[in-house]
N, C-alpha and C positions, 0 to 999 in steps of 0.2 A: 416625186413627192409621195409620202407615205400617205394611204390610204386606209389602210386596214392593217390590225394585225392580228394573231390566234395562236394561241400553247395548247398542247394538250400532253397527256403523260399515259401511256398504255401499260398493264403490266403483259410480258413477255409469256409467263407461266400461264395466265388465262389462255391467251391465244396460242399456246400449244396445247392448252386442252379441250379448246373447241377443235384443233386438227386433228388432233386424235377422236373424237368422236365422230364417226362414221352415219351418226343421224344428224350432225349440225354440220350447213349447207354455207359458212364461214366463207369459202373462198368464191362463190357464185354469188353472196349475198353483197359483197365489201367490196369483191375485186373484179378488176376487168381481166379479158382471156391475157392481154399485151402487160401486166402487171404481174399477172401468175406468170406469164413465162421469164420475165426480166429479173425475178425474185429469184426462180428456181429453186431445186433441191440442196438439202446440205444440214447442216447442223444449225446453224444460223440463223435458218429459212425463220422461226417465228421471230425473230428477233427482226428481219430484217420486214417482214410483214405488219411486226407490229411499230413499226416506223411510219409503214406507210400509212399503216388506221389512223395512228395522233396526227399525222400530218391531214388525213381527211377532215379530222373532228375539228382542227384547229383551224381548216380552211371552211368550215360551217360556223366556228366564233366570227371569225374575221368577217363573212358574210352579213355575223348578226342572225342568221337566219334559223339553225339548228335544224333538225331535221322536219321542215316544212316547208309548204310552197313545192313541195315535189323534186326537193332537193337531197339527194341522197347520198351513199356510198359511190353506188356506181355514175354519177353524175360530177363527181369530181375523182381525176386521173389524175395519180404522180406518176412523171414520165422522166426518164434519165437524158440529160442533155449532153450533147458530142462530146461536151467537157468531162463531164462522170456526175457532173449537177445533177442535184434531183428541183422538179418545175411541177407546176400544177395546171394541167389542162383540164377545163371544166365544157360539159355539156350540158345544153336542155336548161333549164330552171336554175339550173346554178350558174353557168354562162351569161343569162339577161341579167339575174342579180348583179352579175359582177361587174356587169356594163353599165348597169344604172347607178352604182356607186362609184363609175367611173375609173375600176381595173383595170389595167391593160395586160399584165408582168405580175408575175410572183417570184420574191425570192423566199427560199425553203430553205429549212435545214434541221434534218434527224441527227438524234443519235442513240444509244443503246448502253448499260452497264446494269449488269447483273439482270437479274428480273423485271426491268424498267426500260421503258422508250419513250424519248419524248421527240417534239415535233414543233417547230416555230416558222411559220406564215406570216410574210410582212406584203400587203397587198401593195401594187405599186401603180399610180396614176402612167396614162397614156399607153401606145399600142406598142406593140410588138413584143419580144422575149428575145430573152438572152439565149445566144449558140454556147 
């Protein structure tokens, strides 16, 4: 049963120019170490980065909650599933939300064209996650 859901739309060109600014702290602010590394180098990399931002933002709509309650960037994880799925593991503040709206399961889905990412979160009643 659907629970929740959240969009959000990133542009691509931002978020390669917060990476190129060497005084904005983008990837320690937004992202987990197991995130940066799953992302990796490449051409791609902001595009593929900024997939995973909408998919945060969208998973703070879907929350209802937006950046409060101690709910943050690094408090909600996209993590790649055995499949090549991408899943949303949340910690801390954003994990009891998700329990008290009765989340178990997220399904996700990014995607990217030209200077644009978006990101849709559909929260999904009862435990466990998809492999």
């Amino acid at each position: 049963m659907i629970i929740a859901h959240g969009i959000d739309l990133v542009d691509i060109a931002h978020t390669a120019r917060l990476l190129a600014d060497p005084t904005d702290q983008l990837l320690t602010r937004c992202f987990t170490l197991q995130e940066q590394d799953a992302v990796g180098p490449g051409t791609d990399r902001a595009a593929r980065l900024s997939g995973r931002l909408a998919a945060k933002e969208a998973v703070m709509k879907a929350l209802g909650t937006g950046f409060s309650g101690g709910i943050g960037f690094l408090s909600i994880e996209v993590v790649t599933l055995s499949s090549g799925a991408p899943t949303i593991v949340l910690h801390g503040a954003a994990q009891k939300c998700a329990e008290r709206l009765g989340i178990g399961s997220w399904l996700v889905s990014t995607s990217h064209e030209g200077d644009m990412a978006i990101a849709s979160v559909i929260g999904l009643a009862g435990q466990g996650m998809p492999t």
